[in-house]
C-alpha positions, 0 to 999 in steps of 0.5 A: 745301070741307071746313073745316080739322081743329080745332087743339087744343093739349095742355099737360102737363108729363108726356110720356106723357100728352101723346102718349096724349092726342094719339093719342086725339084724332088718331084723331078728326080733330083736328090736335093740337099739344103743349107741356110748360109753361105758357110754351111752351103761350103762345108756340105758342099766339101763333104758331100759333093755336089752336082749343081747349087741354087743360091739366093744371092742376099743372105747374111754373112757369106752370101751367094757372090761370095759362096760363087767364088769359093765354091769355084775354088773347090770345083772349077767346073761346078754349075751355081745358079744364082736366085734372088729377088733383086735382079738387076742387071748389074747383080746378074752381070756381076754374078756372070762374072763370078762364075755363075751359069745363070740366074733365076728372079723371085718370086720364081717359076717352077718350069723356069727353075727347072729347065734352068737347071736342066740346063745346068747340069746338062752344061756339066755333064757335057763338061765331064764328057769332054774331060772323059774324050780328052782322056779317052784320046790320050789313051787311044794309043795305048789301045792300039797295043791291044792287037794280036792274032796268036793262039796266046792273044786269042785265049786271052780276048776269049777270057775276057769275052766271058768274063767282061759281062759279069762282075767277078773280080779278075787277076791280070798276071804276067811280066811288065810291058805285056799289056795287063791295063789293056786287058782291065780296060778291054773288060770294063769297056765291054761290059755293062760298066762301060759308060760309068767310070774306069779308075786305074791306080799303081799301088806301088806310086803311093806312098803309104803314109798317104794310101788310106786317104788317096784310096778312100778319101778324107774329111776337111782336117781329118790330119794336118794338110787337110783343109779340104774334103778329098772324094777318094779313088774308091768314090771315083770308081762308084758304078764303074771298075777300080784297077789296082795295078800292081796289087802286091805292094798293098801295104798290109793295113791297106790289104785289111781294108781292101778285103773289106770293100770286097766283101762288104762293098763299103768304106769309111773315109779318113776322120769320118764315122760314116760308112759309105757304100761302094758299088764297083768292080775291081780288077787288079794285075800283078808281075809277082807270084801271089802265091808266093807273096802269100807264102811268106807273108806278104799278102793276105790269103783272104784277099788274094782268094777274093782277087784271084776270082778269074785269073788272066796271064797275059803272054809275053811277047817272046811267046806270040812273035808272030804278032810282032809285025802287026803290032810294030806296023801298028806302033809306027803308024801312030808315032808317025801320026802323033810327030807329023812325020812323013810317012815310013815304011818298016822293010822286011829285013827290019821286020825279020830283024824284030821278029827275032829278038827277045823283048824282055821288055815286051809290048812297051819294049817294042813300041819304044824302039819303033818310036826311036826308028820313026824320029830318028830315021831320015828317009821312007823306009826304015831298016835294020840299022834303024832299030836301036835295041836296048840291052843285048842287041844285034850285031859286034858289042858296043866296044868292039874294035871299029865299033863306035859303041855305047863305051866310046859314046859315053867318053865323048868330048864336053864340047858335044861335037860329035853327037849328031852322028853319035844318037844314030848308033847308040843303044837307048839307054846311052842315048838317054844319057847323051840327050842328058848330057846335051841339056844340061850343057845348054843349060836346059835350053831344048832348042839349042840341045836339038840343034846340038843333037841334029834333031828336030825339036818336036823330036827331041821333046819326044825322046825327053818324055819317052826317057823321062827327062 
């Protein structure tokens, strides 16, 4: 798939210019825009978006400085150059300063303007190339769960072989932890989108009163609040996949409008009569029965035959326990490489020991615990009494006689004497509630809690983000 033609906008109060300069820049595949001030050059750029602005620095009322700075303030990353014909080193030092990528004098050479901008945007380009690898590596391991060799996991990547080639909309099922992001990412990653953009939203995390205008964006003053245009996910996702996780808490205004997207492949953002169009894939993912949610009116039928194109149920883990001792190998290796550990080696008794357990909270529930044992284990190998199971684990219940369990931890002393040795042999959740306790004692302090936990700080800032604290 071609990418777009770079928008540029061309700012000069002198007309002349600005049609010279946009017929040498349509001539070399660019989609040019132009604005005779400052002021108009801020609202086109906030309605329309842009990839790259020419700018004379002399014009009256808002001029070319003073659109530099506020044009960084609405996109920190966007490359300005400056033209003007009073090139001096100090307005070219001071424009520098203000953010511009370069500057061009009048009378100006077309190849110089050019390659200028070339450069320019091949500057922003590697800019959102970076951002996408920085993006790319904090989800890397997430990809990492994507593994399995069971009949369930192989049907599963078959389907998704098939599928990812097309444009059909597919329907990820299954229960929560099972990896139904993976399985949206594995398909836009292995089709022809894969270059373009993968936007994945939750649904059920936006509030409603905010949801048409996250999804399809806004116009400047649209509502009260908004004193800037907003692009929208669906925008965001133009040439690549939208993946709407957890479909069914769509309110049903917002359902309505999603079916128009699907069907027509266009949108209209908030305030704003204009119909724009939307080329992208969408994938959704749900741990409801949609067709019960249709069955008793929650959820449009239209919309869940659109959805359920291709339907893909991700298994959960207590459905493919062999692939349990590849994944945990797979978990412990990256949280080992992620805290700089040492490294730890899981003994076959603790593998025997997961194999067995029911995993209610699937893929997410097993990564959990072995990212506990990693941190929290002293020596190389990790054991059963290492694992620390959240709900119904192995072994007497917490407040058996003998057992110093989850009741007897949650009693102890203010003062949080015993805690090094109790965060060996608490279940997860009382473990949450003792870090808790430890850094609202210390008054938030995180390195006087992990000296208090008898953990390593690193550690300690692992288990507050795993428990969201």
């Amino acid at each position: 798939m071609p990418l777009p033609a770079p928008h540029v906008l061309i700012v000069d109060d002198e007309e002349h210019i600005r049609r010279i300069m946009s017929i040498m820049l349509g001539k070399r595949g660019y989609r040019c825009t132009t604005a005779a001030g400052g002021e108009e050059a801020l609202r086109t750029a906030e309605r329309e978006g842009v990839d790259a602005v020419l700018t004379d620095l002399m014009m009256p009322g808002l001029d070319g400085l003073g659109l530099l700075r506020r044009l960084k303030v609405i996109d920190p990353d966007i490359v300005v150059v400056v033209v003007t014909a009073f090139a001096t080193m100090e307005t070219a030092i001071e424009a520098m300063k203000a953010g511009a990528y370069d500057y061009i004098s009048k009378p100006f050479n077309e190849d110089e303007m050019a390659l200028v901008l070339e450069k320019a945007l091949e500057r922003r380009r590697l800019i959102d190339e970076n951002r996408r690898l920085r993006k790319e590596i904090g989800e890397r391991e997430d990809r990492g769960s994507f593994l399995g060799d069971s009949p369930a996991m192989r049907r599963v990547f078959g389907m998704i072989a098939k599928v990812a080639e097309t444009k059909a909309t597919v329907l990820i099922t299954g229960e929560s932890g099972t990896g139904k992001e993976l399985a949206a990412r594995s398909i836009h990653m292995n089709g022809p989108r894969r270059e373009r953009p993968f936007v994945a939203v939750n649904c059920g995390a936006i509030p409603a009163n905010l949801m048409e205008s996250e999804f399809f964006g806004h116009v400047r003053g649209a509502f009260t609040g908004a004193d800037r245009a907003k692009t929208g996910l669906v925008a965001e996702a133009d040439g690549g996949t939208l993946f709407l996780d957890e479909i069914s808490e769509l309110p049903p205004e917002m359902q309505a409008k999603f079916l128009r997207v699907l069907q027509e492949e266009e949108f209209r953002r908030v305030g704003e009569n204009a119909v724009r169009k939307a080329d992208l894939r969408v994938l959704s993912a749900t741990n409801k029965s949609l067709p019960q949610e249709v069955k008793e009116g929650r959820f449009r039928e239209d919309l869940y035959f659109r959805l359920n194109v291709v339907r893909i149920e991700m298994p959960p883990l207590r459905d493919r326990r062999e692939d349990i001792p590849l994944l945990a190998l797979r978990f412990l290796e990256e949280t080992v490489k992620r805290n700089g550990l040492p490294p730890k080696k899981l003994t076959p008794a603790a593998l025997k020991l997961l194999a067995e357990q029911p995993f209610p909270g699937n893929v997410r529930a097993l990564r959990n615990i072995l990212e506990q044992a990693a941190v929290m284990s002293d020596g190389e190998h990790i054991g059963p009494d290492d694992l620390l199971f959240t709900g119904a684990a192995p072994g007497p219940a917490p407040d058996a006689p003998g057992d110093p369990g989850a009741g007897a931890l949650l009693r102890l002393p203010p003062d949080m004497t015993d805690l090094k040795t109790a965060v060996r042999l608490v279940t997860a959740e009382t473990e949450r509630v003792i870090i808790s306790r430890a850094l609202e004692t210390v008054s938030g302090n995180r390195t006087r809690a992990a000296q208090l936990l008898g953990l390593s700080r690193r550690a300690l800032i692992t288990k507050i983000q795993l428990y969201g604290l």
